[in-house]
MDAnalysis code that builds the backbone (N, CA, C; Angstrom):
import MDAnalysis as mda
import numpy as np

u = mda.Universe.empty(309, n_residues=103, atom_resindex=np.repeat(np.arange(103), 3), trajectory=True)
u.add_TopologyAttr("name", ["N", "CA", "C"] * 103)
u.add_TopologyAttr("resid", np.arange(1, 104))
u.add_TopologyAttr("resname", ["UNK", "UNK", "UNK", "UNK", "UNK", "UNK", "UNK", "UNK", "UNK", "UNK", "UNK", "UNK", "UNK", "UNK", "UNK", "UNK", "UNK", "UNK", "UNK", "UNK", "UNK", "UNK", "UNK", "UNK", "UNK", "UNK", "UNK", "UNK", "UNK", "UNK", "UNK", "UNK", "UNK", "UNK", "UNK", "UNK", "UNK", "UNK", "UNK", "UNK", "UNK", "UNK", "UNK", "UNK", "UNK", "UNK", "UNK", "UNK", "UNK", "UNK", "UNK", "UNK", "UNK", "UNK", "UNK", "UNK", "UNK", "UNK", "UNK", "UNK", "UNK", "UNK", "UNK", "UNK", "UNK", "UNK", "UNK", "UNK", "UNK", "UNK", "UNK", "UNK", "UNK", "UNK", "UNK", "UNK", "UNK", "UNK", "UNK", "UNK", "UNK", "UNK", "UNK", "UNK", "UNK", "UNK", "UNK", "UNK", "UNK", "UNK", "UNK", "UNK", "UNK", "UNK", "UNK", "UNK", "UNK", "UNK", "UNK", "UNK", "UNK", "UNK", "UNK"])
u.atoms.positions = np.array([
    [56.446, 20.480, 6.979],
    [55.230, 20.925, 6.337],
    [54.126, 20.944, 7.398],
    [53.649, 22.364, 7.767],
    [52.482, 22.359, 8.718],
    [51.065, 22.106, 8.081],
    [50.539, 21.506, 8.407],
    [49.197, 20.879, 8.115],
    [48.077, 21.534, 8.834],
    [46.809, 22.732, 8.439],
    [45.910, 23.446, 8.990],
    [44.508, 22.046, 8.700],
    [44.236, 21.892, 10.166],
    [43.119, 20.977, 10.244],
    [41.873, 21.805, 9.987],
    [40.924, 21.710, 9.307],
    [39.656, 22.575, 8.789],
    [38.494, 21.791, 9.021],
    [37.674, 22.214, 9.744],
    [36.358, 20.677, 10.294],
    [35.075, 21.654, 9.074],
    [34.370, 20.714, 8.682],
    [33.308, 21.446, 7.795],
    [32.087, 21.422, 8.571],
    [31.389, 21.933, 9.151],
    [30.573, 22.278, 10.105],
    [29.230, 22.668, 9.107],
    [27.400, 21.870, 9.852],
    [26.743, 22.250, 9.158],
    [25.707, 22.667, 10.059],
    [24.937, 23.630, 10.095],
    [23.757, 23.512, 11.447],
    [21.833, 23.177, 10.901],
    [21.591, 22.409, 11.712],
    [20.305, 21.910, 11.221],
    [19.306, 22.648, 11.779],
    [18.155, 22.503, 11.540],
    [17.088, 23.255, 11.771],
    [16.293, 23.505, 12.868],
    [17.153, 23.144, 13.764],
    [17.538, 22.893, 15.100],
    [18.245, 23.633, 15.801],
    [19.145, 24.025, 14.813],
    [19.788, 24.933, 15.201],
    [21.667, 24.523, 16.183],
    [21.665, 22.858, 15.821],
    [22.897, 21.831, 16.073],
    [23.498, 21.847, 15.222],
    [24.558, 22.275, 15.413],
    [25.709, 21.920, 14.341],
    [26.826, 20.907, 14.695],
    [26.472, 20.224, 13.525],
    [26.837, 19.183, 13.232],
    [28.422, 18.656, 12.360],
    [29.652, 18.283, 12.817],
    [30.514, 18.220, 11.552],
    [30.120, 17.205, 10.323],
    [30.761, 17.658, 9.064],
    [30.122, 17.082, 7.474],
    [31.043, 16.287, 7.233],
    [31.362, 15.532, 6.523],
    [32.501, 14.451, 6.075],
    [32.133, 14.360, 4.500],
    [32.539, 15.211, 3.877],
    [32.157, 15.139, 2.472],
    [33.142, 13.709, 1.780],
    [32.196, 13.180, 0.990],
    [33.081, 11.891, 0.052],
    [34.176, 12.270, -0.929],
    [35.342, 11.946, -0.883],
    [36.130, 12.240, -1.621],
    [37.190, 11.095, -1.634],
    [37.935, 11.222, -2.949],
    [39.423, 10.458, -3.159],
    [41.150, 10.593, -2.461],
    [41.652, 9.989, -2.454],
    [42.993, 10.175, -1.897],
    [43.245, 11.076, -2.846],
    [43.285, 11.063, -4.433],
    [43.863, 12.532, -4.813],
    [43.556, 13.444, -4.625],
    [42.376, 13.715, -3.863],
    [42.242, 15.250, -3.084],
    [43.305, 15.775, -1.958],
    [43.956, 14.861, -1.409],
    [44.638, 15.285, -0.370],
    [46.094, 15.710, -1.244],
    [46.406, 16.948, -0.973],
    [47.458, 17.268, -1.834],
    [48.539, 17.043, -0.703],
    [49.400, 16.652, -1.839],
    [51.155, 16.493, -1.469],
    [51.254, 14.890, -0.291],
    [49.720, 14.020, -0.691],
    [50.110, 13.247, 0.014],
    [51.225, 11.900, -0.961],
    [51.471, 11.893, -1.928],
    [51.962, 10.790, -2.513],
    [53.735, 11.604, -2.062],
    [54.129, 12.366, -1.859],
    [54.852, 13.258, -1.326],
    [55.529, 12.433, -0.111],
    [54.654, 12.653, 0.588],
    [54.349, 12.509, 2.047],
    [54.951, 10.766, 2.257],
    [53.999, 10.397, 1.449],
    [54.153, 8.120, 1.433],
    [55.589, 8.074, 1.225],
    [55.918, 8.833, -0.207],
    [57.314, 8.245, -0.451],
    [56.667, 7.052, -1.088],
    [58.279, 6.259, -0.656],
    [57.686, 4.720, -1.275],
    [56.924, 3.455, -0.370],
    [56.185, 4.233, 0.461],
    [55.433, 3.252, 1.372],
    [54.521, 2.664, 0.744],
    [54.155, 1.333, 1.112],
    [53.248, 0.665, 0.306],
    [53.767, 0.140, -0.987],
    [54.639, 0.612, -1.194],
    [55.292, -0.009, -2.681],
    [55.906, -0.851, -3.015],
    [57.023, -1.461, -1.776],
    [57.692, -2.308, -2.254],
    [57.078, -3.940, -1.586],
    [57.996, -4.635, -1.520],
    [57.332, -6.014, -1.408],
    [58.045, -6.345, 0.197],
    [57.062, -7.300, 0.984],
    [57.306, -7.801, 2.189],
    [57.714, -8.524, 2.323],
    [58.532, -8.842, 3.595],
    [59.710, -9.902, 3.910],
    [59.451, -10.763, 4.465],
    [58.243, -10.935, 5.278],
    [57.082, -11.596, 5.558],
    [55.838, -11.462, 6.117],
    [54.986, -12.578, 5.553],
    [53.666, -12.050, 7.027],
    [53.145, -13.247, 6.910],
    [52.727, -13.712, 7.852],
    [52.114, -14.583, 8.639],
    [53.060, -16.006, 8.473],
    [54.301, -15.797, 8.735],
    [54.742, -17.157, 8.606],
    [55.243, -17.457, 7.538],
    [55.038, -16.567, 6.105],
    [55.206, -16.556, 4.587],
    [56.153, -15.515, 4.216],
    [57.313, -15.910, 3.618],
    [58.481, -15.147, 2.948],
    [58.202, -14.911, 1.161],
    [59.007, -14.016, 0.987],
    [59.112, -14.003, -0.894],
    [57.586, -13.193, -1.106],
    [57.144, -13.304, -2.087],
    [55.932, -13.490, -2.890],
    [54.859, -14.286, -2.098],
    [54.324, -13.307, -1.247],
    [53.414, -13.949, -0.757],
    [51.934, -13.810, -1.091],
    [51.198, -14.823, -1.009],
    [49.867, -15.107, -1.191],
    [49.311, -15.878, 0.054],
    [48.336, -15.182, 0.636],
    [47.753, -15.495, 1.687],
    [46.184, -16.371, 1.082],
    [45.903, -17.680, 1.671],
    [44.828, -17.676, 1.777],
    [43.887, -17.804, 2.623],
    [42.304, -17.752, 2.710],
    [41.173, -17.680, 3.727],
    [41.936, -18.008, 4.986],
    [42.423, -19.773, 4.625],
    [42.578, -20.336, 6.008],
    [44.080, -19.955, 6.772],
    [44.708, -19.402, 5.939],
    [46.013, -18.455, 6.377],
    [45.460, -17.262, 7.245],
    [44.940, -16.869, 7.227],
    [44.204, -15.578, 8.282],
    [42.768, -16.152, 9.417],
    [42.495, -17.188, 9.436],
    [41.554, -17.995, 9.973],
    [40.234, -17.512, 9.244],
    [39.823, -17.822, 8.146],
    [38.575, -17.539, 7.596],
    [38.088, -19.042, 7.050],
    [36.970, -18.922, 7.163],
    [36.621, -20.030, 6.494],
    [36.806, -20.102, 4.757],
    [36.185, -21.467, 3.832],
    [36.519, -21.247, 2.815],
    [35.813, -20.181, 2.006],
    [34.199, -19.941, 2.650],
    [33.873, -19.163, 2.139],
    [33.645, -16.977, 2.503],
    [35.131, -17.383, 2.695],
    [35.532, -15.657, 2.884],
    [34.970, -15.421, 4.513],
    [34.906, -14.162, 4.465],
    [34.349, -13.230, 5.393],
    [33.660, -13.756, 6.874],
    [33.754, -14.028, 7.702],
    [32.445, -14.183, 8.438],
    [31.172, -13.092, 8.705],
    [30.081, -13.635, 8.484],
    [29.278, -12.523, 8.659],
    [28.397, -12.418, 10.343],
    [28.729, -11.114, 10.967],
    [28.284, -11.382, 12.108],
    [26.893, -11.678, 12.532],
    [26.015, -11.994, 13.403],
    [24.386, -12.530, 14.129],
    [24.374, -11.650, 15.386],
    [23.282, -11.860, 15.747],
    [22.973, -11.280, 16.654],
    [23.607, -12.060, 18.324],
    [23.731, -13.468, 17.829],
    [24.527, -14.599, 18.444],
    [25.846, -15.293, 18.193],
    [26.511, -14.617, 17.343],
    [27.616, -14.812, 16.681],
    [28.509, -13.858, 16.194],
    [29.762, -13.504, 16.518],
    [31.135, -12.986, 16.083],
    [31.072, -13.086, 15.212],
    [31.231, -12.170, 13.776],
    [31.662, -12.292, 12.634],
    [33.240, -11.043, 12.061],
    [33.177, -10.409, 11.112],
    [33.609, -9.469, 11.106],
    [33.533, -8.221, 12.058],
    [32.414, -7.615, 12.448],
    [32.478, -7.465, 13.591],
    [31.939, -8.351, 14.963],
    [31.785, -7.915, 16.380],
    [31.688, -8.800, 17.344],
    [30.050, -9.076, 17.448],
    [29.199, -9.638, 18.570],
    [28.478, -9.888, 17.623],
    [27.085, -8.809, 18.978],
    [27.560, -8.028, 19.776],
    [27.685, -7.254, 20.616],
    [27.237, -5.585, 19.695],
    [28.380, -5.705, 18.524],
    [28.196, -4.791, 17.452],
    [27.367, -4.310, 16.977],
    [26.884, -5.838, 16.334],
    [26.029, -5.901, 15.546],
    [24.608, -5.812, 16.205],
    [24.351, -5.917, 17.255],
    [23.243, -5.975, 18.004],
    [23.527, -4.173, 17.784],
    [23.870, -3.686, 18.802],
    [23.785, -1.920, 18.557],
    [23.371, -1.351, 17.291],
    [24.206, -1.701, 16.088],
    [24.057, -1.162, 14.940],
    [22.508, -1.955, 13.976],
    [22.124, -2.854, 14.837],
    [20.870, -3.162, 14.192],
    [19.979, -1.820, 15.010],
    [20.051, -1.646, 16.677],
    [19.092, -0.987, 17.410],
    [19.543, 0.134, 16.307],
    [20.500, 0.785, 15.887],
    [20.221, 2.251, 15.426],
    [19.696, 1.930, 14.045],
    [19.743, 1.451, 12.965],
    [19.029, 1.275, 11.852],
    [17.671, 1.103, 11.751],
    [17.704, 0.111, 13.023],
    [15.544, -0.115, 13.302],
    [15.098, 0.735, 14.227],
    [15.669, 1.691, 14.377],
    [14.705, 2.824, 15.449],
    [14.226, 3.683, 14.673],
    [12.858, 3.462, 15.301],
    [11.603, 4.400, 14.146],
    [11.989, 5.781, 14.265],
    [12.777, 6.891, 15.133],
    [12.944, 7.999, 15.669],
    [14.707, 8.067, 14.527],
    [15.050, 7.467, 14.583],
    [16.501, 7.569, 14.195],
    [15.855, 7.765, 11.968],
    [16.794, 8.049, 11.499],
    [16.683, 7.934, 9.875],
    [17.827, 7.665, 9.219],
    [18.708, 6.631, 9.687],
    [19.579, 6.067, 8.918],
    [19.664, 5.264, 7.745],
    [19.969, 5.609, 7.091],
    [20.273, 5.582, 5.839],
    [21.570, 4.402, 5.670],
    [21.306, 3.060, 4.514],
    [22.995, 2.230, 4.734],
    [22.714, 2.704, 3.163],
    [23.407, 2.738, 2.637],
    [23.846, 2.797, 1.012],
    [25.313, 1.642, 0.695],
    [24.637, 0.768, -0.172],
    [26.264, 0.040, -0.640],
    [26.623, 0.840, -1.916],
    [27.770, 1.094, -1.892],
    [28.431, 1.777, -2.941],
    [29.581, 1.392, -3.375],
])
């Protein structure tokens, strides 16, 4: 099955065009459950040291008890903390207009 890659391209008033990433679901992608088969479906033989029916917890993956780490400007979290310094400079730059939305 050949697959035609299609980029959605938009140009600003500027006259830059820009590629679009419109929001959408996995059931938009046709013929992908096709494609998986039965990946993802059946059950694992192990991970991390754990056979059968596994249930992982926090401290099974090195997390603390309370979930997630959250990264600082001085501290590694989920991301490094290197990251997070960059992605603060682009959110607080008066010239930039980024937008975070939780959804």
């Amino acid at each position: 099955m050949a697959i035609d890659v299609v980029k959605m391209m938009e140009t600003d008033e500027k006259d830059i065009k820009r590629q679009v990433y419109p929001e959408t679901t996995v059931n938009a992608v046709e013929g992908l459950s096709e494609a998986l088969g039965t990946a993802g479906k059946g059950q694992v033989t192990s991970v991390n040291g754990k056979v059968g029916a596994v249930n992982l917890t926090p401290k099974d993956i090195g997390l603390t008890g309370s979930g997630v780490p959250y990264a600082s400007a001085t501290t590694d979290g989920i991301i490094t903390k290197e990251m997070y310094v960059q992605l603060q400079r682009l959110i607080n730059a008066e010239k930039n207009s980024v937008t975070i939305e939780k959804v």
